[in-house]
VEXTI-843081 format. One record per atom (N, C-alpha, C): x, y, z; residue in three letters. Coordinates in steps of 0.001 Angstrom, whole numbers, plus 500000, padded with zeros to 6 digits. Example, Ala and Ser with C-alpha at 12.3 -4.5 7.8 and 13.67 -1.06 7.14 Angstrom:
BEGIN
513190494310507800ALA;512300495500507800ALA;513200496700507800ALA;512850497750507080SER;513670498940507140SER;512900500030507870SER;
END
This chain:
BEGIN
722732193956336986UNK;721475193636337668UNK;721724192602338765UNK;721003192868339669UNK;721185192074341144UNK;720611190571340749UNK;721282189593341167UNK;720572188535340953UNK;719470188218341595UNK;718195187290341012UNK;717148186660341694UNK;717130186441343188UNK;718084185434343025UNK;718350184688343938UNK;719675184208344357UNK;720302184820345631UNK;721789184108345994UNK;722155184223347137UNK;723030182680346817UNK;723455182043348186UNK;725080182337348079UNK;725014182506349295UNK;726867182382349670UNK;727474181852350984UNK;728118180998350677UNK;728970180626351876UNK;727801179322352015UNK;727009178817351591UNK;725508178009352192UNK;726067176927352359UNK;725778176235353742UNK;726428174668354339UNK;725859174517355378UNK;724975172966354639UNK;724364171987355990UNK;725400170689356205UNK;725180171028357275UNK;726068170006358384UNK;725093168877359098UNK;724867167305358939UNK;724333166793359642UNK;725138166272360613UNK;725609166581361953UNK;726185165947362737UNK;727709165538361839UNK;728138164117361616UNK;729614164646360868UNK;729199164442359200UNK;728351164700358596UNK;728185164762357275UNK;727878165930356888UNK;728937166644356290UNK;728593168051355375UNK;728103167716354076UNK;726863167803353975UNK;725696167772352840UNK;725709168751352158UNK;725889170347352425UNK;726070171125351554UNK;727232172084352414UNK;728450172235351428UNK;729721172554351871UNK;730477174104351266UNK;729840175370351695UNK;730066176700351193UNK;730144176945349837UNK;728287176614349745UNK;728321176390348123UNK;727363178154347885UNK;727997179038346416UNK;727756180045346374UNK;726890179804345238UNK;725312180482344953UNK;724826179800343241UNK;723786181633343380UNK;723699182289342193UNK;723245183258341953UNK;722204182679340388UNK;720680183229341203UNK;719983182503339976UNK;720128184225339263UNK;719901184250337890UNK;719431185496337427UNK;718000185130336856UNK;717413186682336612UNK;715829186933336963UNK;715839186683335282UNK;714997185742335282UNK;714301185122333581UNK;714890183888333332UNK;715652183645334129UNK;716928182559333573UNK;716092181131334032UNK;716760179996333578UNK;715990178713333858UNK;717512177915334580UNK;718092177950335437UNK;719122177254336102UNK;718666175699336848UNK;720104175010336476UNK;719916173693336853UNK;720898173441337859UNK;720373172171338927UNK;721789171889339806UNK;721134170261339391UNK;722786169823338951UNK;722705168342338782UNK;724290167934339653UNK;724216166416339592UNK;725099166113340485UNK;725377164632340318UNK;725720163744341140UNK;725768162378341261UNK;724684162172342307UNK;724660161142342370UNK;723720160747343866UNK;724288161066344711UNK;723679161866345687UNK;724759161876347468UNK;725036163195347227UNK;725133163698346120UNK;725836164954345611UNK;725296166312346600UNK;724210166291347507UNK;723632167402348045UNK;722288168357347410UNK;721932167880346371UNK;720810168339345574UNK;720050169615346369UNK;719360167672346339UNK;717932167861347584UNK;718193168766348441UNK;719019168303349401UNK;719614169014350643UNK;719721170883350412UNK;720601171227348781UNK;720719172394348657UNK;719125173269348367UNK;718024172224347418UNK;716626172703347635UNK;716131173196349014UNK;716329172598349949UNK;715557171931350748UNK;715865173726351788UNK;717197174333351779UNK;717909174798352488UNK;716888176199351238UNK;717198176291350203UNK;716477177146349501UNK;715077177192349848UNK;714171176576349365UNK;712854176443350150UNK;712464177030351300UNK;713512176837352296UNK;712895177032353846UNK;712887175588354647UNK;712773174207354118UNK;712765173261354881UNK;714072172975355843UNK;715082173500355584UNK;715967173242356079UNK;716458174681356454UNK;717153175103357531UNK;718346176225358020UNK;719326176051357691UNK;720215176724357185UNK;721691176170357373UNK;722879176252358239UNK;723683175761358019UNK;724716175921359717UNK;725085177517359594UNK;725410177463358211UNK;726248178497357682UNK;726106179079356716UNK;726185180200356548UNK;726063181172355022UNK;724563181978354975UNK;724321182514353860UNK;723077183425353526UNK;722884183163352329UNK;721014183501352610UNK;720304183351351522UNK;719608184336350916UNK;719655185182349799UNK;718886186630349966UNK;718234186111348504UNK;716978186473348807UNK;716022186537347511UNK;715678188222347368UNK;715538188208345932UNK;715433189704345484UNK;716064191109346285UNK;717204190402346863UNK;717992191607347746UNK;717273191433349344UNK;716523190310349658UNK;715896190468351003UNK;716606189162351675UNK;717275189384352482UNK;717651188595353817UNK;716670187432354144UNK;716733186075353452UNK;715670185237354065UNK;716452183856354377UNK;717384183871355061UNK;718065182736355361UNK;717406182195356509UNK;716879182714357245UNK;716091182370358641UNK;714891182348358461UNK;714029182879357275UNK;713113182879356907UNK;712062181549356730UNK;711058181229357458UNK;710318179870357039UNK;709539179997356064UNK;709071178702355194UNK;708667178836353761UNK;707370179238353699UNK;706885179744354553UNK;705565180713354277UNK;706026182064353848UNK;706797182168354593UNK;707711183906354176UNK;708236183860352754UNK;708836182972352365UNK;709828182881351086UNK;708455182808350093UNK;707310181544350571UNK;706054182212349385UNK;705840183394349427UNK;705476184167350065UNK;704909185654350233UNK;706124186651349580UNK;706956185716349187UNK;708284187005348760UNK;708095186200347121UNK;707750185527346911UNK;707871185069345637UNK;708299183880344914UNK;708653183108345876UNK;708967181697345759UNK;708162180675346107UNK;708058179491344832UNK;707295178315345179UNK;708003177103344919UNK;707686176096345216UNK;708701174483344748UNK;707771173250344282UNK;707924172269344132UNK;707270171306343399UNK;707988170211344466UNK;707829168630344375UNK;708441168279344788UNK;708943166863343766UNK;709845165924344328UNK;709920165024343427UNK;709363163779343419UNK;708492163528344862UNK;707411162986344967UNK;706393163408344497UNK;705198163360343598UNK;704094164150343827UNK;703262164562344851UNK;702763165954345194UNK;701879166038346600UNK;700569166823345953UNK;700122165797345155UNK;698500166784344959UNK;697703166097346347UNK;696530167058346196UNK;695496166148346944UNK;694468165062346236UNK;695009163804346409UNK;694071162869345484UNK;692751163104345898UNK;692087163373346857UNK;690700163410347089UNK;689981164726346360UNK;690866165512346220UNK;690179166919345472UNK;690232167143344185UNK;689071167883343631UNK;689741167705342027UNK;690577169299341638UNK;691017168202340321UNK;692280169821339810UNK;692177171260340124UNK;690777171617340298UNK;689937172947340426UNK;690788172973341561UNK;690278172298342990UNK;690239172326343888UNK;691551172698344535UNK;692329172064344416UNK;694016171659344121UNK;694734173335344048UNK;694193173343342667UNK;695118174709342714UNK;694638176293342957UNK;692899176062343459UNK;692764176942344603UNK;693688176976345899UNK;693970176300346332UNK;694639175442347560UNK;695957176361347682UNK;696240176689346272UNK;698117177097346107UNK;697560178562346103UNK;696085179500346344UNK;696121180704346343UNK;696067181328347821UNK;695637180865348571UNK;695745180982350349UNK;696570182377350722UNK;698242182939349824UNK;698920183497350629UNK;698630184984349718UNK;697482184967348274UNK;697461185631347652UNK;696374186706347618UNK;695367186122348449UNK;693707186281348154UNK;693468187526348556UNK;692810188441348297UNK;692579189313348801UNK;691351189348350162UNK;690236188129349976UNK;689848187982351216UNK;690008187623351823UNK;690283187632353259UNK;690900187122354813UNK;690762185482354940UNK;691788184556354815UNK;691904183014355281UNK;691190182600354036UNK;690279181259354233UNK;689767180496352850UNK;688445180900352381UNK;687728182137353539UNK;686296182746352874UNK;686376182516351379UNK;687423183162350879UNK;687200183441349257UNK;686751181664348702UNK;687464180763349134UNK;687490179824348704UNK;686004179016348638UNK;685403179643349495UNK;683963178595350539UNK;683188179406349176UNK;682071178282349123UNK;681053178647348335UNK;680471179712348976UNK;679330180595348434UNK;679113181607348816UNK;679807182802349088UNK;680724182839348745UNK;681722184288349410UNK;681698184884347901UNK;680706184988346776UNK;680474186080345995UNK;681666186095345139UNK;682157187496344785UNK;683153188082344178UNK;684005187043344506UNK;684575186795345592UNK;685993186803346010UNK;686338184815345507UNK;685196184896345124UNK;685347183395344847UNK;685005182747343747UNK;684469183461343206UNK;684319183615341442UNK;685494184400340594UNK;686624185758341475UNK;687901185208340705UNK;688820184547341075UNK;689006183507342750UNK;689947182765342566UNK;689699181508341508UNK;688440181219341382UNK;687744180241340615UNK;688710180472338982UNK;688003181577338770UNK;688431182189337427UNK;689914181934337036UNK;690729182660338056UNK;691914182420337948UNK;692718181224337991UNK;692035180237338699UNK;692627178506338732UNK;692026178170337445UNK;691262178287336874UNK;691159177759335420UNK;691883178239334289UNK;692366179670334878UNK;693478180067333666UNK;694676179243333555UNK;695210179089335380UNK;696182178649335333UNK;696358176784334727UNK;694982176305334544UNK;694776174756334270UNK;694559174976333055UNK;694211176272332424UNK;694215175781330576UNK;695897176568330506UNK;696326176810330998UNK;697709176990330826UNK;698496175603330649UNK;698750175070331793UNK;699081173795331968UNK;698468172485330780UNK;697585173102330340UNK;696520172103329638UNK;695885170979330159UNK;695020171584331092UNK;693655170548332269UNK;692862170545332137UNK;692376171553331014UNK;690923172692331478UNK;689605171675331409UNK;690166170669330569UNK;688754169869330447UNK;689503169126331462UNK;690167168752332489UNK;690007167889333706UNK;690035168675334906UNK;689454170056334900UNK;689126170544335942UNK;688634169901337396UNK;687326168986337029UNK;686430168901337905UNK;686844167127338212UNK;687849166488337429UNK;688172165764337557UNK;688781165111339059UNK;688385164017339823UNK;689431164262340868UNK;691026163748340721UNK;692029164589341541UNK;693317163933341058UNK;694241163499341108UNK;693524162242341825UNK;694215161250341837UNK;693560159828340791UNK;692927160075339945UNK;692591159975338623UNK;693440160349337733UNK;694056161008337751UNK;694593161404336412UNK;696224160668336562UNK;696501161130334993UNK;697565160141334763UNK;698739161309335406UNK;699999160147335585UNK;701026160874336219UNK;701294162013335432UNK;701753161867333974UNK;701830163614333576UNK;700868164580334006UNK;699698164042334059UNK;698824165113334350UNK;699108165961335759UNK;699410164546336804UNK;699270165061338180UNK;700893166326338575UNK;701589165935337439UNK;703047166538337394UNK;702515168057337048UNK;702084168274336331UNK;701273169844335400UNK;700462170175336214UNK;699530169826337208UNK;698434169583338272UNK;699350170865339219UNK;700340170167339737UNK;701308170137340880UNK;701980171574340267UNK;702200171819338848UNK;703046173098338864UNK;701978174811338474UNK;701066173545338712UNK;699875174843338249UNK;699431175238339524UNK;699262174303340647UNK;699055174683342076UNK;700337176031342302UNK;701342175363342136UNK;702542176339342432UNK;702430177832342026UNK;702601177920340310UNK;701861179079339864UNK;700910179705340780UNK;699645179302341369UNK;698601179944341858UNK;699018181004342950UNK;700242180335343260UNK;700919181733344405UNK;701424182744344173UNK;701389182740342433UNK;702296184142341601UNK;703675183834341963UNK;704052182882341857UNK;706130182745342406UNK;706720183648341498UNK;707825184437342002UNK;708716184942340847UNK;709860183731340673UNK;710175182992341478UNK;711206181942341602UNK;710388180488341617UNK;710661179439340571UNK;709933178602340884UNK;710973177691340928UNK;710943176471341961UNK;711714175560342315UNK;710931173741341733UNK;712291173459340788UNK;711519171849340550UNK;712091170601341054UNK;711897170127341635UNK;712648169094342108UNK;712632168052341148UNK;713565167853340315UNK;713032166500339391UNK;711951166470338685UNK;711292167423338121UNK;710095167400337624UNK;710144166326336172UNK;710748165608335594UNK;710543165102334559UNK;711213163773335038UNK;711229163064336528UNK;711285161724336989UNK;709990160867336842UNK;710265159957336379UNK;709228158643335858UNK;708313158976334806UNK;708730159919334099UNK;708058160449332725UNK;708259159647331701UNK;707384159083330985UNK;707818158574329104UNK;708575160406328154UNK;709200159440327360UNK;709650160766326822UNK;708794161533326106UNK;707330161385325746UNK;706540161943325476UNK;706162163419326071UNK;706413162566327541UNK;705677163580328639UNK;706880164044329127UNK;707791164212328904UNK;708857164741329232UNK;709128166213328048UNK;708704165520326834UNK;708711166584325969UNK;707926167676326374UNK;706341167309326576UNK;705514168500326833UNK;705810169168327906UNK;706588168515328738UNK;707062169364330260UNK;707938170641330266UNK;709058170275329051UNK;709970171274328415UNK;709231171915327733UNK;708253171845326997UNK;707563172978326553UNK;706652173924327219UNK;705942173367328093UNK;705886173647329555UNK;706484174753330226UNK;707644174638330557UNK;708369175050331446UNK;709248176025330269UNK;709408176338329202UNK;709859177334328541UNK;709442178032328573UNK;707174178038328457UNK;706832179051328445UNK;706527179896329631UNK;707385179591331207UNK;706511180257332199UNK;707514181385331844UNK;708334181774331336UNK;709155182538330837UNK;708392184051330700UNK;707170183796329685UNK;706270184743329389UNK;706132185186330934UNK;705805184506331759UNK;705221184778333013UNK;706189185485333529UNK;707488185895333464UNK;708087186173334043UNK;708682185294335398UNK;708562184139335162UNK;709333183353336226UNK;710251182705335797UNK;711168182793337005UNK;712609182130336934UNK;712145180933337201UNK;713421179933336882UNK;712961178649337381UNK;715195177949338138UNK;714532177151338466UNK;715404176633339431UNK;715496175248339955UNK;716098174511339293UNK;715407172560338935UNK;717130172185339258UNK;716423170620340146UNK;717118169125340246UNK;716540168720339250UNK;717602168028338328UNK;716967166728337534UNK;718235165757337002UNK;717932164472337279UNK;719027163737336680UNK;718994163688334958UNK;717703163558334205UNK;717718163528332960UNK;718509164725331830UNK;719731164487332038UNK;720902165100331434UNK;720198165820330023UNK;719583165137328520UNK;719439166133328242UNK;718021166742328384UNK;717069166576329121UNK;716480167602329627UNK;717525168613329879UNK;718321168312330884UNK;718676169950331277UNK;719203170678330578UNK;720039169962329333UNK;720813170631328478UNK;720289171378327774UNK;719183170854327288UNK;718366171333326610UNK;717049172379327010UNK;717227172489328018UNK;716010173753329112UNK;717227174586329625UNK;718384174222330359UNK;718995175424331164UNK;719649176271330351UNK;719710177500331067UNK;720577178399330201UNK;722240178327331128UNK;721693178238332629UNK;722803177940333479UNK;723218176533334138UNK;724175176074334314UNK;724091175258334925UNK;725082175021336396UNK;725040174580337322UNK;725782174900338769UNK;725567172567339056UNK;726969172651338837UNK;726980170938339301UNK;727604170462340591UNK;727284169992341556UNK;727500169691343107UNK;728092167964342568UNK;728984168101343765UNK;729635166423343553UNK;730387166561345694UNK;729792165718346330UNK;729815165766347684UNK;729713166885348717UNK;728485167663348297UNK;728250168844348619UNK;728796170332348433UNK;730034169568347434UNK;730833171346347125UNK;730309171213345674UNK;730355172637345243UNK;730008173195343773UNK;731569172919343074UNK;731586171885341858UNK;732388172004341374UNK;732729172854340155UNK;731512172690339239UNK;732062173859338155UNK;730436174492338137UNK;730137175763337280UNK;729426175879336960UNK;729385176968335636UNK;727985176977334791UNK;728710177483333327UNK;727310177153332556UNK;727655177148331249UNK;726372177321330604UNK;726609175899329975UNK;725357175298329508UNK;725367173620328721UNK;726560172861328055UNK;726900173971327402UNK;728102173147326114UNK;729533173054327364UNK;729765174127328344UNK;731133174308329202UNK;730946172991330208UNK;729852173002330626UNK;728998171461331718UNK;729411170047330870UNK;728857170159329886UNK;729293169016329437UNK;730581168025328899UNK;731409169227328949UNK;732929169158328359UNK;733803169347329489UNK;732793169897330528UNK;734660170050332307UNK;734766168536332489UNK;736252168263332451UNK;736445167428333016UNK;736350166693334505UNK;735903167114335304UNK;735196167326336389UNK;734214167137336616UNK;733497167028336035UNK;731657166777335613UNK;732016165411335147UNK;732935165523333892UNK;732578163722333416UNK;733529162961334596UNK;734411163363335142UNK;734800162918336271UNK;733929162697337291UNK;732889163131337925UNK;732293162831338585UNK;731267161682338357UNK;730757162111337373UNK;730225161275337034UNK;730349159799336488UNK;731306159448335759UNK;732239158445334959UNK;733182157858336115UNK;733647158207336985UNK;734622157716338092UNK;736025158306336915UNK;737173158928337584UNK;738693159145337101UNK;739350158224336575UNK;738899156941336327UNK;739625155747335670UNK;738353155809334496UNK;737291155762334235UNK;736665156009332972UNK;737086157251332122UNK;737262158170332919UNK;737143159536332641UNK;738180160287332001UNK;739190159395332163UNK;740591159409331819UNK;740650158627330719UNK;740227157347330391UNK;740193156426329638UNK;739486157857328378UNK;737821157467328526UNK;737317159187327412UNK;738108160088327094UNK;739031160525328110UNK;739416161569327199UNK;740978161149326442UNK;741572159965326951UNK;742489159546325722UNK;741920159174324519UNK;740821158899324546UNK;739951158249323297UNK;740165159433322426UNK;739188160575323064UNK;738788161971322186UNK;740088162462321721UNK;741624162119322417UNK;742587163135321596UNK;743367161975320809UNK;743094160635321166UNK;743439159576319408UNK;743454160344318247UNK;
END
């Protein structure tokens, strides 16, 4: 089976800093894949180039077998892709309702935001309908009408991936979604994010919180100065020496593993 989503050859160049350096990553369709790294490592940069915010100097990007390396991120929504970010970007002045009407725009069947405007009948009684599915999904439903920038940061985090949802993504992109979380709310996020599974969406996450990822990815792809150094499934990630090298610096890393064969 063709993968989701894949890049090959992909490298941004800022003037003399190669940020992302002919890095190849194939998501597969159901799968929950992670890119972790060090700081500096190219993350962001490799999102950013996925998304649409960024072009790259070099390489291709094909979602579901379609050519979208040149593609801007209105196109890549309309093909099936959405992202989150690792800032939050709700609209504090609107409430949750409101919010993740907002994320249906590229879906609606009536022309521009009619559906959205009071009065437009049908067409606005099921985007209505449908943003409340997607908020008792998330678990909002009683802070619908809430506005939200009121609500607490987990909330506005679940807020933010329920907007996303509203575009039907087959590919969903997280940037860090479980940064400045208590581990409470970190828990419900992983439970969360297991079940868009049902939905049939892939997912595709930055996150530094190690075992979050271990514990959500099925894949994992680790960047260390914009090249892909290993990539593999949880238990192979955690054991390349290369990974704890990167991470640990080669004088720790070395030190660990004389320890482990004492």
């Amino acid at each position: 089976m063709s993968p989701l989503l894949s890049a090959r050859g992909l490298t941004m160049q800022f003037r003399g800093l190669l940020a992302v350096d002919g890095v190849d990553v194939d998501v597969a369709t159901g799968s929950v894949h992670g890119i972790i790294g060090p700081n500096g490592a190219g993350k962001t940069t490799l999102f950013n180039l996925v998304s649409g915010l960024l072009q790259p100097t070099s390489g291709t990007l094909t979602l579901e077998g379609r050519d979208v390396t040149a593609s801007p991120p209105y196109a890549r929504t309309r093909l099936g892709l959405a992202r989150t970010f690792q800032n939050i970007r709700v609209f504090s002045d609107m409430t949750a309702l409101e919010n993740v009407l907002t994320g249906m725009h590229t879906r609606l069947e009536t022309p521009g935001w009619k559906a959205l405007l009071p009065g437009s009948g049908a067409g606005e009684r099921a985007a209505k309908a449908q943003a409340m599915e997607l908020l008792e999904f998330v678990g909002l439903t009683d802070r619908a009408n809430v506005r939200s920038g009121s609500l607490a940061y987990g909330e506005q985090r679940r807020l933010e991936i329920a907007r996303a949802l509203a575009s039907r993504p087959r590919l969903l992109l997280l940037d860090e979604p479980a940064a400045g979380m208590n581990p409470a709310e970190t828990r419900e996020l992983a439970v969360l994010l297991r079940r868009l599974g049902e939905r049939d969406i892939s997912l595709l996450l930055v996150e530094h919180d190690m075992r979050f990822v271990m514990d959500l990815c099925d894949r994992i792809t680790v960047l260390n100065f914009g090249r892909k150094i290993a990539e593999g499934d949880p238990l192979s990630i955690r054991n390349d020496p290369q990974v704890i090298e990167a991470y640990l610096g080669k004088k720790v890393a070395e030190r660990l593993s004389r320890m482990l064969d004492a």
